[in-house]
C-alpha positions in Angstrom: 29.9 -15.7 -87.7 28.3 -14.3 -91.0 26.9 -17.1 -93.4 27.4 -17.2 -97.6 25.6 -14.2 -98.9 22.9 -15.6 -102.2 25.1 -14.1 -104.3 28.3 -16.1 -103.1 26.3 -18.9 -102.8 25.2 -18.4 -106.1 28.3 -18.4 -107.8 29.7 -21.1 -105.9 27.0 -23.0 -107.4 28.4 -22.2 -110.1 32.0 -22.2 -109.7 34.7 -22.5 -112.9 36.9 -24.6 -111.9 39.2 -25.3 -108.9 39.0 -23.1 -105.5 42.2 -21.7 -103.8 42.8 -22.6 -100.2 44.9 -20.7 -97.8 46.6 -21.7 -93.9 48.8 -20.2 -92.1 51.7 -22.3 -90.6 52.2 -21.9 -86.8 55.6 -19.7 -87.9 53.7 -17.2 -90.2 54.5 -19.2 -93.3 51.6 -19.3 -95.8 50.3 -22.0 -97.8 48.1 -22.0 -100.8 46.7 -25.0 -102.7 44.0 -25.7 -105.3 41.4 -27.6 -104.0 38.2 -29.7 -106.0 36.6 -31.8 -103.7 34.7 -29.2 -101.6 31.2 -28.5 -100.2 29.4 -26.6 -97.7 27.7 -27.4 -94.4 25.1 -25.3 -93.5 25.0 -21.8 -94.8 28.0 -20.3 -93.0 31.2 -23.1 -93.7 33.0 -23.9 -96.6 34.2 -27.7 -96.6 37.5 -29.2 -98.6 38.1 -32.9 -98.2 41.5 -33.9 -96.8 43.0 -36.4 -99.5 46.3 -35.8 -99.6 47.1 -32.7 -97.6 50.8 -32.4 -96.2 51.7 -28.5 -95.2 47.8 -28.1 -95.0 46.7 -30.7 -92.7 49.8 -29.1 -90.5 48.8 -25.7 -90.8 45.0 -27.0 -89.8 45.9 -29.1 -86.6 47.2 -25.7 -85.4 44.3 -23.8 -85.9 44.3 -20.3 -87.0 42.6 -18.6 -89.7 42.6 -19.0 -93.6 40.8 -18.3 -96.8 39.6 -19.6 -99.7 39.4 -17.9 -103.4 36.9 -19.0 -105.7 35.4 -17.6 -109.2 32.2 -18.3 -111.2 31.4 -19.4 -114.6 30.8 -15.7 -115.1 34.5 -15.0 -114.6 33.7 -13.2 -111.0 36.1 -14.2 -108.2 35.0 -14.4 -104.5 37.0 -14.6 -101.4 35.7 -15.8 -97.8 38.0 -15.3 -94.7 37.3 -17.1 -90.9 37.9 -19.8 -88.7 39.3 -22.7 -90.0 38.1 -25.9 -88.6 39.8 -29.6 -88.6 36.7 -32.6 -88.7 38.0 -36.3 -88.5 34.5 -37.2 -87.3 31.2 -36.0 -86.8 28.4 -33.9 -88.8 30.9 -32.1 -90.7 33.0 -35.0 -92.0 29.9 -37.5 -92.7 28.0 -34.8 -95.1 31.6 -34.6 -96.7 31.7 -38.4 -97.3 28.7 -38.0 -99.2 30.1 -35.9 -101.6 33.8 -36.9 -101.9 34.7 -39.1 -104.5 35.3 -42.8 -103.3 38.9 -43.0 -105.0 40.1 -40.4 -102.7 40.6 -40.9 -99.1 38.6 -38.5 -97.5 40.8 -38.8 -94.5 39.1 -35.4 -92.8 36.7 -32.4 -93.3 38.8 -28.9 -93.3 35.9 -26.5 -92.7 36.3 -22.7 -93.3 33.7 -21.3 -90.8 32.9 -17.8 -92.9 33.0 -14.7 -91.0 33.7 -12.4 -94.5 32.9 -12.7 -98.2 34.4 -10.2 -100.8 33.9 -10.0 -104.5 36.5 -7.9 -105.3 37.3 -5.2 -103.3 33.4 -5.1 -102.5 32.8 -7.0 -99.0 29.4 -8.3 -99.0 29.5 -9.7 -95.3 
């Protein structure tokens, strides 16, 4: 697994509004939504609280891989790829509490455990 380069993890820091996360249904089907309540755990997984998911949550529970698309203030956009990951309890989905707004439901952790970052076309992991 590779972790968030600085210069990711700079910009996510940093990020300009809402981040894009893609699944993959069990059929092929992909599935994009925008996402705001996110975080990270560690250096090497991106974390998006499950508040309403429908198609998503799905698409999780069956594993596979997915993506997610975010872009600085500076107008840069950034892509990691890996694993995604489904937490209903545990390390992941505590630290996510702590972040997630208590209005929402924070019903799981969907963790994208990194194992590439682009900018661009450039892969910096």
């Amino acid at each position: 697994m590779a972790s968030l380069p600085a210069s990711a993890r700079e910009a996510w820091d940093d990020r300009d509004g809402p981040a894009i996360l893609a699944t993959v249904g069990p059929d092929g089907t992909p599935n994009i939504i925008y996402v705001t309540c996110v975080g990270t755990f560690g250096d090497d997984r991106l974390v998006v609280a499950d508040n309403y998911f429908g198609k998503t949550r799905r698409n999780l529970l069956a594993g596979g891989k997915g993506a997610m698309l975010f872009r600085s203030k500076a107008g840069k956009a950034y892509q990691a790829k890996g694993t995604l990951e489904y937490h209903t309890d545990g390390e992941v989905f505590q630290s996510m509490k702590t972040w997630n707004p208590t209005k929402h439901p924070g019903h799981a952790a969907a963790a994208l455990r990194i194992e590439a970052v682009y900018s661009g076309a450039e892969k910096l992991c």
